[in-house]
SEGUVO-327740 format. One line per 8 residues: number of its first residue (from 1); their letters; for each residue x, y, z of N, C-alpha, C, O. Coordinates in steps of 0.1 Angstrom, whole numbers, plus 5000, padded with zeros to 4 digits. Layout:
<atoms>
NUM	A	X/Y/Z/X/Y/Z/X/Y/Z/X/Y/Z; ...
</atoms>
This chain:
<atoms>
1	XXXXXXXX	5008/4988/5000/5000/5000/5000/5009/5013/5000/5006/5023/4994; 5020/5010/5008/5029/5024/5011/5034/5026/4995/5035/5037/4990; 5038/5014/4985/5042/5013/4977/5035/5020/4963/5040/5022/4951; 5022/5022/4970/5013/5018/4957/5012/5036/4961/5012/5044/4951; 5010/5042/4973/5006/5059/4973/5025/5061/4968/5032/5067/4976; 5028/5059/4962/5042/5066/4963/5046/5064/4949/5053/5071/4943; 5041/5055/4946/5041/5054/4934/5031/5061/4921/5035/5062/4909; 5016/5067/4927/5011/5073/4924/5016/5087/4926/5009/5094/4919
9	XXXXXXXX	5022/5091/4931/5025/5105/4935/5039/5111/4930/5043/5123/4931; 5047/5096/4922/5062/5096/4917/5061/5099/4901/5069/5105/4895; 5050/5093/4896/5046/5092/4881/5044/5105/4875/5050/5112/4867; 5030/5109/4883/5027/5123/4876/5042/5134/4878/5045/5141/4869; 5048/5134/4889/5059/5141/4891/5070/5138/4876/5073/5146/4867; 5074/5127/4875/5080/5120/4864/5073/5124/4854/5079/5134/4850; 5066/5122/4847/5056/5127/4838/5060/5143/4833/5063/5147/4822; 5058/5149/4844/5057/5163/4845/5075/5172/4843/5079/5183/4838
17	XXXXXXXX	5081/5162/4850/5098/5165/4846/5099/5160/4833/5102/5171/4827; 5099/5152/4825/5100/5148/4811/5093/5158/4804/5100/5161/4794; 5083/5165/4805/5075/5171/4799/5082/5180/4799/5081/5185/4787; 5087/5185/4804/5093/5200/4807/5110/5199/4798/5119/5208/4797; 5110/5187/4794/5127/5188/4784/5122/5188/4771/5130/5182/4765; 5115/5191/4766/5114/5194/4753/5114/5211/4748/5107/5220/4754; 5120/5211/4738/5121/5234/4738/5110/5236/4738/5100/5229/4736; 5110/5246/4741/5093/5261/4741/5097/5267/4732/5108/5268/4726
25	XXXXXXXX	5084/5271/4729/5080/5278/4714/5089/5286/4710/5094/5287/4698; 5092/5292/4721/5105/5305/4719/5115/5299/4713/5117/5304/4702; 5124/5290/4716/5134/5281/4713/5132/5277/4695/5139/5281/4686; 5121/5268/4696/5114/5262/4682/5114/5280/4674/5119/5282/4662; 5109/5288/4683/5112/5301/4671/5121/5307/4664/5123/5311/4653; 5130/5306/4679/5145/5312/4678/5151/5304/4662/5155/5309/4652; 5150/5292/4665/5156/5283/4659/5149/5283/4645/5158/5279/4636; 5138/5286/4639/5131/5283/4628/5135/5298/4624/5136/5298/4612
33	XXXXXXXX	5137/5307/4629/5138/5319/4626/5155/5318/4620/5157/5319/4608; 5162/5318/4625/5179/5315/4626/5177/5303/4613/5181/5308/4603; 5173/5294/4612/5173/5289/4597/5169/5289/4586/5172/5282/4576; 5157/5302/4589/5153/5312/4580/5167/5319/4568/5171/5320/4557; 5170/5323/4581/5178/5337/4577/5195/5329/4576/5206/5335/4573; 5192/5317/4578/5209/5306/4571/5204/5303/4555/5212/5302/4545; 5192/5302/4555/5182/5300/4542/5187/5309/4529/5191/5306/4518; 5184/5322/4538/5183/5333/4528/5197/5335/4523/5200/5334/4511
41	XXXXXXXX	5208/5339/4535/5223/5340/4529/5222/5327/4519/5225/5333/4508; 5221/5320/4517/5226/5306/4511/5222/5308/4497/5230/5309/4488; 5208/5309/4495/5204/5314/4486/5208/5326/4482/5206/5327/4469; 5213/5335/4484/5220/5348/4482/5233/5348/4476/5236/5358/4469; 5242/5337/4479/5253/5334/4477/5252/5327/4467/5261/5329/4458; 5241/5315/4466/5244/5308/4452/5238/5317/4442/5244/5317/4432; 5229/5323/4442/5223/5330/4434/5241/5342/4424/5244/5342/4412; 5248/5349/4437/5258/5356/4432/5269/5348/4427/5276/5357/4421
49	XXXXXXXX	5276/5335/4425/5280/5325/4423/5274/5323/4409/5282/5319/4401; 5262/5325/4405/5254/5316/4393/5263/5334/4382/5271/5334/4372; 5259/5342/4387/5266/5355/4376/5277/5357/4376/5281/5367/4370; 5288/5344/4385/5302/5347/4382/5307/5345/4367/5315/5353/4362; 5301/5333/4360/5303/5331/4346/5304/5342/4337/5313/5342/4329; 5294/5352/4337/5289/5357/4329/5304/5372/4335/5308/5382/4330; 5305/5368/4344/5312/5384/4351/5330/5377/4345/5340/5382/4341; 5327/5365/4347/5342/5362/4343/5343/5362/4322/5354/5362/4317
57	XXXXXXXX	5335/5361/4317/5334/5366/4305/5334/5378/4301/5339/5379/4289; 5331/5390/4305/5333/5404/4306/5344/5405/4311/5346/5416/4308; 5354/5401/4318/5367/5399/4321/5375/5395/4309/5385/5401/4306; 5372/5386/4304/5381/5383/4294/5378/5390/4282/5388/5391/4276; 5368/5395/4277/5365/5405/4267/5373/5420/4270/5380/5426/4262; 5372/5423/4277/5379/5434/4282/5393/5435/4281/5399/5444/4276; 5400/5421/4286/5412/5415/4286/5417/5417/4269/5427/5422/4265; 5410/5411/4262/5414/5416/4246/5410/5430/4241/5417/5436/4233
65	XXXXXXXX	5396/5435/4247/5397/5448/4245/5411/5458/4246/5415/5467/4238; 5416/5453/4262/5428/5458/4263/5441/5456/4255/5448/5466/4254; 5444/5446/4250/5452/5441/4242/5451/5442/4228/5460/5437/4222; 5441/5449/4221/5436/5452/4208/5443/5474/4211/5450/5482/4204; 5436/5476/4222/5438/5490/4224/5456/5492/4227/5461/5503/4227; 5465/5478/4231/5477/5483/4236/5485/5481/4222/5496/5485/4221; 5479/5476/4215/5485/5475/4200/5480/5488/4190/5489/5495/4186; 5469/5490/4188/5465/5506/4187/5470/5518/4188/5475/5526/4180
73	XXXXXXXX	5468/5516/4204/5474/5531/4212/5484/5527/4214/5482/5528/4227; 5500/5522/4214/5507/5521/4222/5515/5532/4230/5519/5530/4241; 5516/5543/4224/5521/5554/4231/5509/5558/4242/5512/5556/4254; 5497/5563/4239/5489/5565/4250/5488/5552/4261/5487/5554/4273; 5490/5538/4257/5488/5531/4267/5500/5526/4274/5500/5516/4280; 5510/5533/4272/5520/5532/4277/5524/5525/4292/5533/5516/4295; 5515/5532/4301/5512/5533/4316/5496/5528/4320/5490/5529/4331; 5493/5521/4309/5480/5515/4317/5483/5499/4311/5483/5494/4300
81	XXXXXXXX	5483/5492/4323/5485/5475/4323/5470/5470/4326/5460/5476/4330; 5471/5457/4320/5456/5449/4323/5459/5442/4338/5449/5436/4342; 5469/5443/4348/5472/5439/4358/5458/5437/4368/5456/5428/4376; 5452/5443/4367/5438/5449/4376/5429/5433/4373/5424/5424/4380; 5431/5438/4357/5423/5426/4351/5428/5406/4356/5420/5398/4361; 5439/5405/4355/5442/5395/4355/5441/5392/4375/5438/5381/4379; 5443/5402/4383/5444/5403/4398/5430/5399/4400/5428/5390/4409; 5417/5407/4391/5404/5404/4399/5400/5389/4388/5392/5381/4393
89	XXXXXXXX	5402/5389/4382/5400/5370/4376/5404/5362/4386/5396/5354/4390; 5418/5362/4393/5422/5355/4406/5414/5354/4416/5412/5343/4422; 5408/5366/4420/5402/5366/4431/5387/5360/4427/5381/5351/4433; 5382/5368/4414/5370/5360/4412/5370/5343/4413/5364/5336/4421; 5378/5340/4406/5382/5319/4411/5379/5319/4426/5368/5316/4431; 5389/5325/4434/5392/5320/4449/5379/5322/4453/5373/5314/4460; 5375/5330/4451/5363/5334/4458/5349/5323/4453/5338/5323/4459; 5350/5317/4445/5342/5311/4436/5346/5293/4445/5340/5282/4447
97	XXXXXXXX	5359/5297/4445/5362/5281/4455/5359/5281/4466/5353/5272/4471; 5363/5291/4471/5358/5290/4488/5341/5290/4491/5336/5284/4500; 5335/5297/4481/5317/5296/4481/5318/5283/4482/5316/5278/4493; 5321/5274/4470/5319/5260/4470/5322/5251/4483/5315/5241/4485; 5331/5254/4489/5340/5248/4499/5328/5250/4511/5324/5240/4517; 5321/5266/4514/5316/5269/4525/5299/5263/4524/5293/5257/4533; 5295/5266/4509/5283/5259/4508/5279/5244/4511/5269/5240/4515; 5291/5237/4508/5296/5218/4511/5297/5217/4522/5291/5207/4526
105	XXXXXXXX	5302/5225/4532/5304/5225/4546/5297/5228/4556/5300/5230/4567; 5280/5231/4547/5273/5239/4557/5265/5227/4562/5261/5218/4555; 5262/5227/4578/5261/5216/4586/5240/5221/4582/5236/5232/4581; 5233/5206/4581/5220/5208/4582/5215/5211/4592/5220/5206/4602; 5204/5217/4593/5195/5216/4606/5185/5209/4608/5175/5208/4600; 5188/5200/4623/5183/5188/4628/5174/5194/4639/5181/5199/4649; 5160/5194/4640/5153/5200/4649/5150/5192/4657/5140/5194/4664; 5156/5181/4658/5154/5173/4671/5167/5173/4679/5167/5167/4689
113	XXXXXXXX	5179/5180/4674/5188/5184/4684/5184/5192/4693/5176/5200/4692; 5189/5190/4702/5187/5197/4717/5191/5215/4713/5199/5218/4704; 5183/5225/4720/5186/5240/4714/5194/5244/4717/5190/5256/4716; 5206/5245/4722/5217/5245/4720/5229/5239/4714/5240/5245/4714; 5228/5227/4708/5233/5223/4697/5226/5228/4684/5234/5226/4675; 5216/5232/4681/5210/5231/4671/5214/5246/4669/5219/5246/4658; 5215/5259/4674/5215/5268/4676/5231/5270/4672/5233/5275/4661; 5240/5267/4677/5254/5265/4679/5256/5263/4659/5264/5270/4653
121	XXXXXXXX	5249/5253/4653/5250/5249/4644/5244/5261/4634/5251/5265/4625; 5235/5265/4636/5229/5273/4627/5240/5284/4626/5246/5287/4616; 5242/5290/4637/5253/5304/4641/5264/5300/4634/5268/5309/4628; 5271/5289/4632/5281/5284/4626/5280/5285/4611/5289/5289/4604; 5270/5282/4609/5264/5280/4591/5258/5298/4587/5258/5301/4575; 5254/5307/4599/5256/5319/4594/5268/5331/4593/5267/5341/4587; 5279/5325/4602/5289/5328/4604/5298/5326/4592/5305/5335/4587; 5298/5311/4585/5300/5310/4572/5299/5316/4561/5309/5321/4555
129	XXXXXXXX	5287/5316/4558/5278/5322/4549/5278/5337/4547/5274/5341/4536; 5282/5345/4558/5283/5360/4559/5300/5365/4560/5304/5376/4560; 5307/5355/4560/5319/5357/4553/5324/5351/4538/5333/5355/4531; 5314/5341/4536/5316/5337/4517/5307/5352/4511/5311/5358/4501; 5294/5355/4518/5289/5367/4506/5298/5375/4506/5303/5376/4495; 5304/5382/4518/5318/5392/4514/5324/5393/4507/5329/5402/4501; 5327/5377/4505/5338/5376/4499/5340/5378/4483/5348/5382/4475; 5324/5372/4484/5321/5368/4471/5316/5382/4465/5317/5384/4453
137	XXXXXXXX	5310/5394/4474/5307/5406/4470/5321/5413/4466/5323/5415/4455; 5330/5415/4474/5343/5417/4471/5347/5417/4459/5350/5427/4453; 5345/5400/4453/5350/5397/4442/5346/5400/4431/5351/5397/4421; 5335/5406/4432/5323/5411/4423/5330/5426/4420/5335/5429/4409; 5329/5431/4429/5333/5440/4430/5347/5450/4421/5345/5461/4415; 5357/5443/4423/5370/5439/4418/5366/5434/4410/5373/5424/4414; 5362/5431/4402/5357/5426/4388/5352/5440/4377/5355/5446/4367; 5340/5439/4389/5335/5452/4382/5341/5467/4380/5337/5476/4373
145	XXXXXXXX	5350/5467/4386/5359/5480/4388/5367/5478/4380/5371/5488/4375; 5374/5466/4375/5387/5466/4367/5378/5468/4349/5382/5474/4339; 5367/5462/4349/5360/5462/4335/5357/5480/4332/5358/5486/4322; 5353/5485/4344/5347/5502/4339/5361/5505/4342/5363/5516/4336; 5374/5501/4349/5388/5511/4339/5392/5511/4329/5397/5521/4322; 5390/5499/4326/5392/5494/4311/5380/5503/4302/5386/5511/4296; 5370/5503/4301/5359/5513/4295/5360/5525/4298/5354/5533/4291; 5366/5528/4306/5370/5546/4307/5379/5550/4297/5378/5559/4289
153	XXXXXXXX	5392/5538/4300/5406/5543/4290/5398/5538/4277/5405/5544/4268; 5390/5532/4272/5388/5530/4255/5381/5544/4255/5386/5550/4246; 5369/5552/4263/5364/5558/4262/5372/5573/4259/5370/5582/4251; 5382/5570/4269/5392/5581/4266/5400/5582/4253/5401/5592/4246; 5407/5571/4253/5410/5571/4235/5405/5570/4225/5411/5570/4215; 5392/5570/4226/5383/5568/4216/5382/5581/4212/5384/5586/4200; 5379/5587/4224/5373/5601/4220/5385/5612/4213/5385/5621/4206; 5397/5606/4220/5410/5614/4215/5409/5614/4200/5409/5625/4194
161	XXXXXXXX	5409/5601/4194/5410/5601/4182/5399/5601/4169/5401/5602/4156; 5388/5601/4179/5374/5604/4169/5377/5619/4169/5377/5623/4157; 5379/5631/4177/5382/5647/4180/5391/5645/4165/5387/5648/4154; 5404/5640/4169/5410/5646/4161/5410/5640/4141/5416/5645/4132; 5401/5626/4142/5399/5629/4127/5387/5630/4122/5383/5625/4111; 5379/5641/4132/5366/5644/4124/5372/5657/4114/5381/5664/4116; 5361/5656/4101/5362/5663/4090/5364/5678/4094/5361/5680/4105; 5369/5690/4085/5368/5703/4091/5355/5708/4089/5349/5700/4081
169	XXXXXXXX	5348/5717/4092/5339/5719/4092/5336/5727/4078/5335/5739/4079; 5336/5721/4068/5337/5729/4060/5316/5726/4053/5309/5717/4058; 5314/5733/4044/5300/5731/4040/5297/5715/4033/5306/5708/4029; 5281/5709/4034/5287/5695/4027/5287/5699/4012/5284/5709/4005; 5296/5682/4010/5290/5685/3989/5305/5696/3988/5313/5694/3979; 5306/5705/3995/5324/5709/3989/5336/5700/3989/5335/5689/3995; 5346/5703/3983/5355/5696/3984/5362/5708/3988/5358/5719/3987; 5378/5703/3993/5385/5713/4000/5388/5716/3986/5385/5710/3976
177	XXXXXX	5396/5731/3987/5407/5738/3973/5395/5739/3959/5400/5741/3948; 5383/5738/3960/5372/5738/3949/5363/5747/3955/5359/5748/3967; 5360/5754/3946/5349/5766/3945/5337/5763/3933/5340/5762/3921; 5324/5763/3937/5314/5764/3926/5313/5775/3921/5311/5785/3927; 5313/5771/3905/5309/5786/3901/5293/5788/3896/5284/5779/3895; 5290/5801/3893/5275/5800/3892/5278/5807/3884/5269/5812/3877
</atoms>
């Protein structure tokens, strides 16, 4: 009998302690929220990764633009190298490997881990993630800046030499040293 009230009075308590280890809403929020936003970078990053192709082909167009203009102009381009160009193609790759590297390495979320493992993990995978977009913005970046110097100097030589072999302004339909008579 002593066995049986004590037993009755041990269960619901037991019951009641188990019940109480599973996360609260807050946690389950925290946590659904934090993998929201590991979501979004991720997506953010592959999305800027998918326009490296196309940024690394504007790199190499330019690359011959430059090389078509240093044969051209060689005196005006005396002092201007494609160095910029070939430096942000480097960085575009590295930056294009390490996305890969950080996206492969990003740990999943298991919502039956305890919330602090699960949490630990997410923060890890946004900590990632928010140093590959830099990087990868960086690289963008440096891409894009070395293509508009390159388009400035054609723009500038361009204009040098369209100035100086436009026609004189003379009337149309004349020829120079000819006069119509009437």
């Amino acid at each position: 009998m002593k066995y049986l009230r004590a037993s009755t009075l041990l269960l619901p308590l037991l019951a009641l302690l188990f019940a109480g280890c599973g996360k609260s809403q807050e946690q389950k929020k925290m946590e659904a929220d934090l993998n929201s936003e590991v979501n979004a970078l991720k997506t953010d990053v592959e999305s800027s990764l998918s326009g490296f192709g196309e940024l690394r082909n504007k790199l190499d167009a330019t690359r011959q633009m430059h090389d078509e203009l240093q044969k051209k102009y060689a005196r005006q381009m005396k002092n201007h190298s494609a160095d910029d160009i070939t430096a942000a193609g480097r960085v575009l790759e590295t930056a294009k490997e390490e996305a890969a590297v950080a996206l492969t390495n990003l740990s999943s979320y298991k919502e039956q881990l305890p919330h602090d493992q699960a949490m630990k993990g997410l923060n890890q995978n946004k900590e990632a993630l928010v140093k590959t977009k830099d990087r990868v913005t960086e690289a963008m970046k440096s891409a894009t800046a070395a293509i508009s110097n390159h388009e400035q100097m054609k723009n500038k030589l361009t204009k040098k030499t369209s100035s100086k072999a436009k026609p004189s302004a003379k009337a149309p339909g004349k020829k120079a040293g000819t006069a119509k008579a009437r």
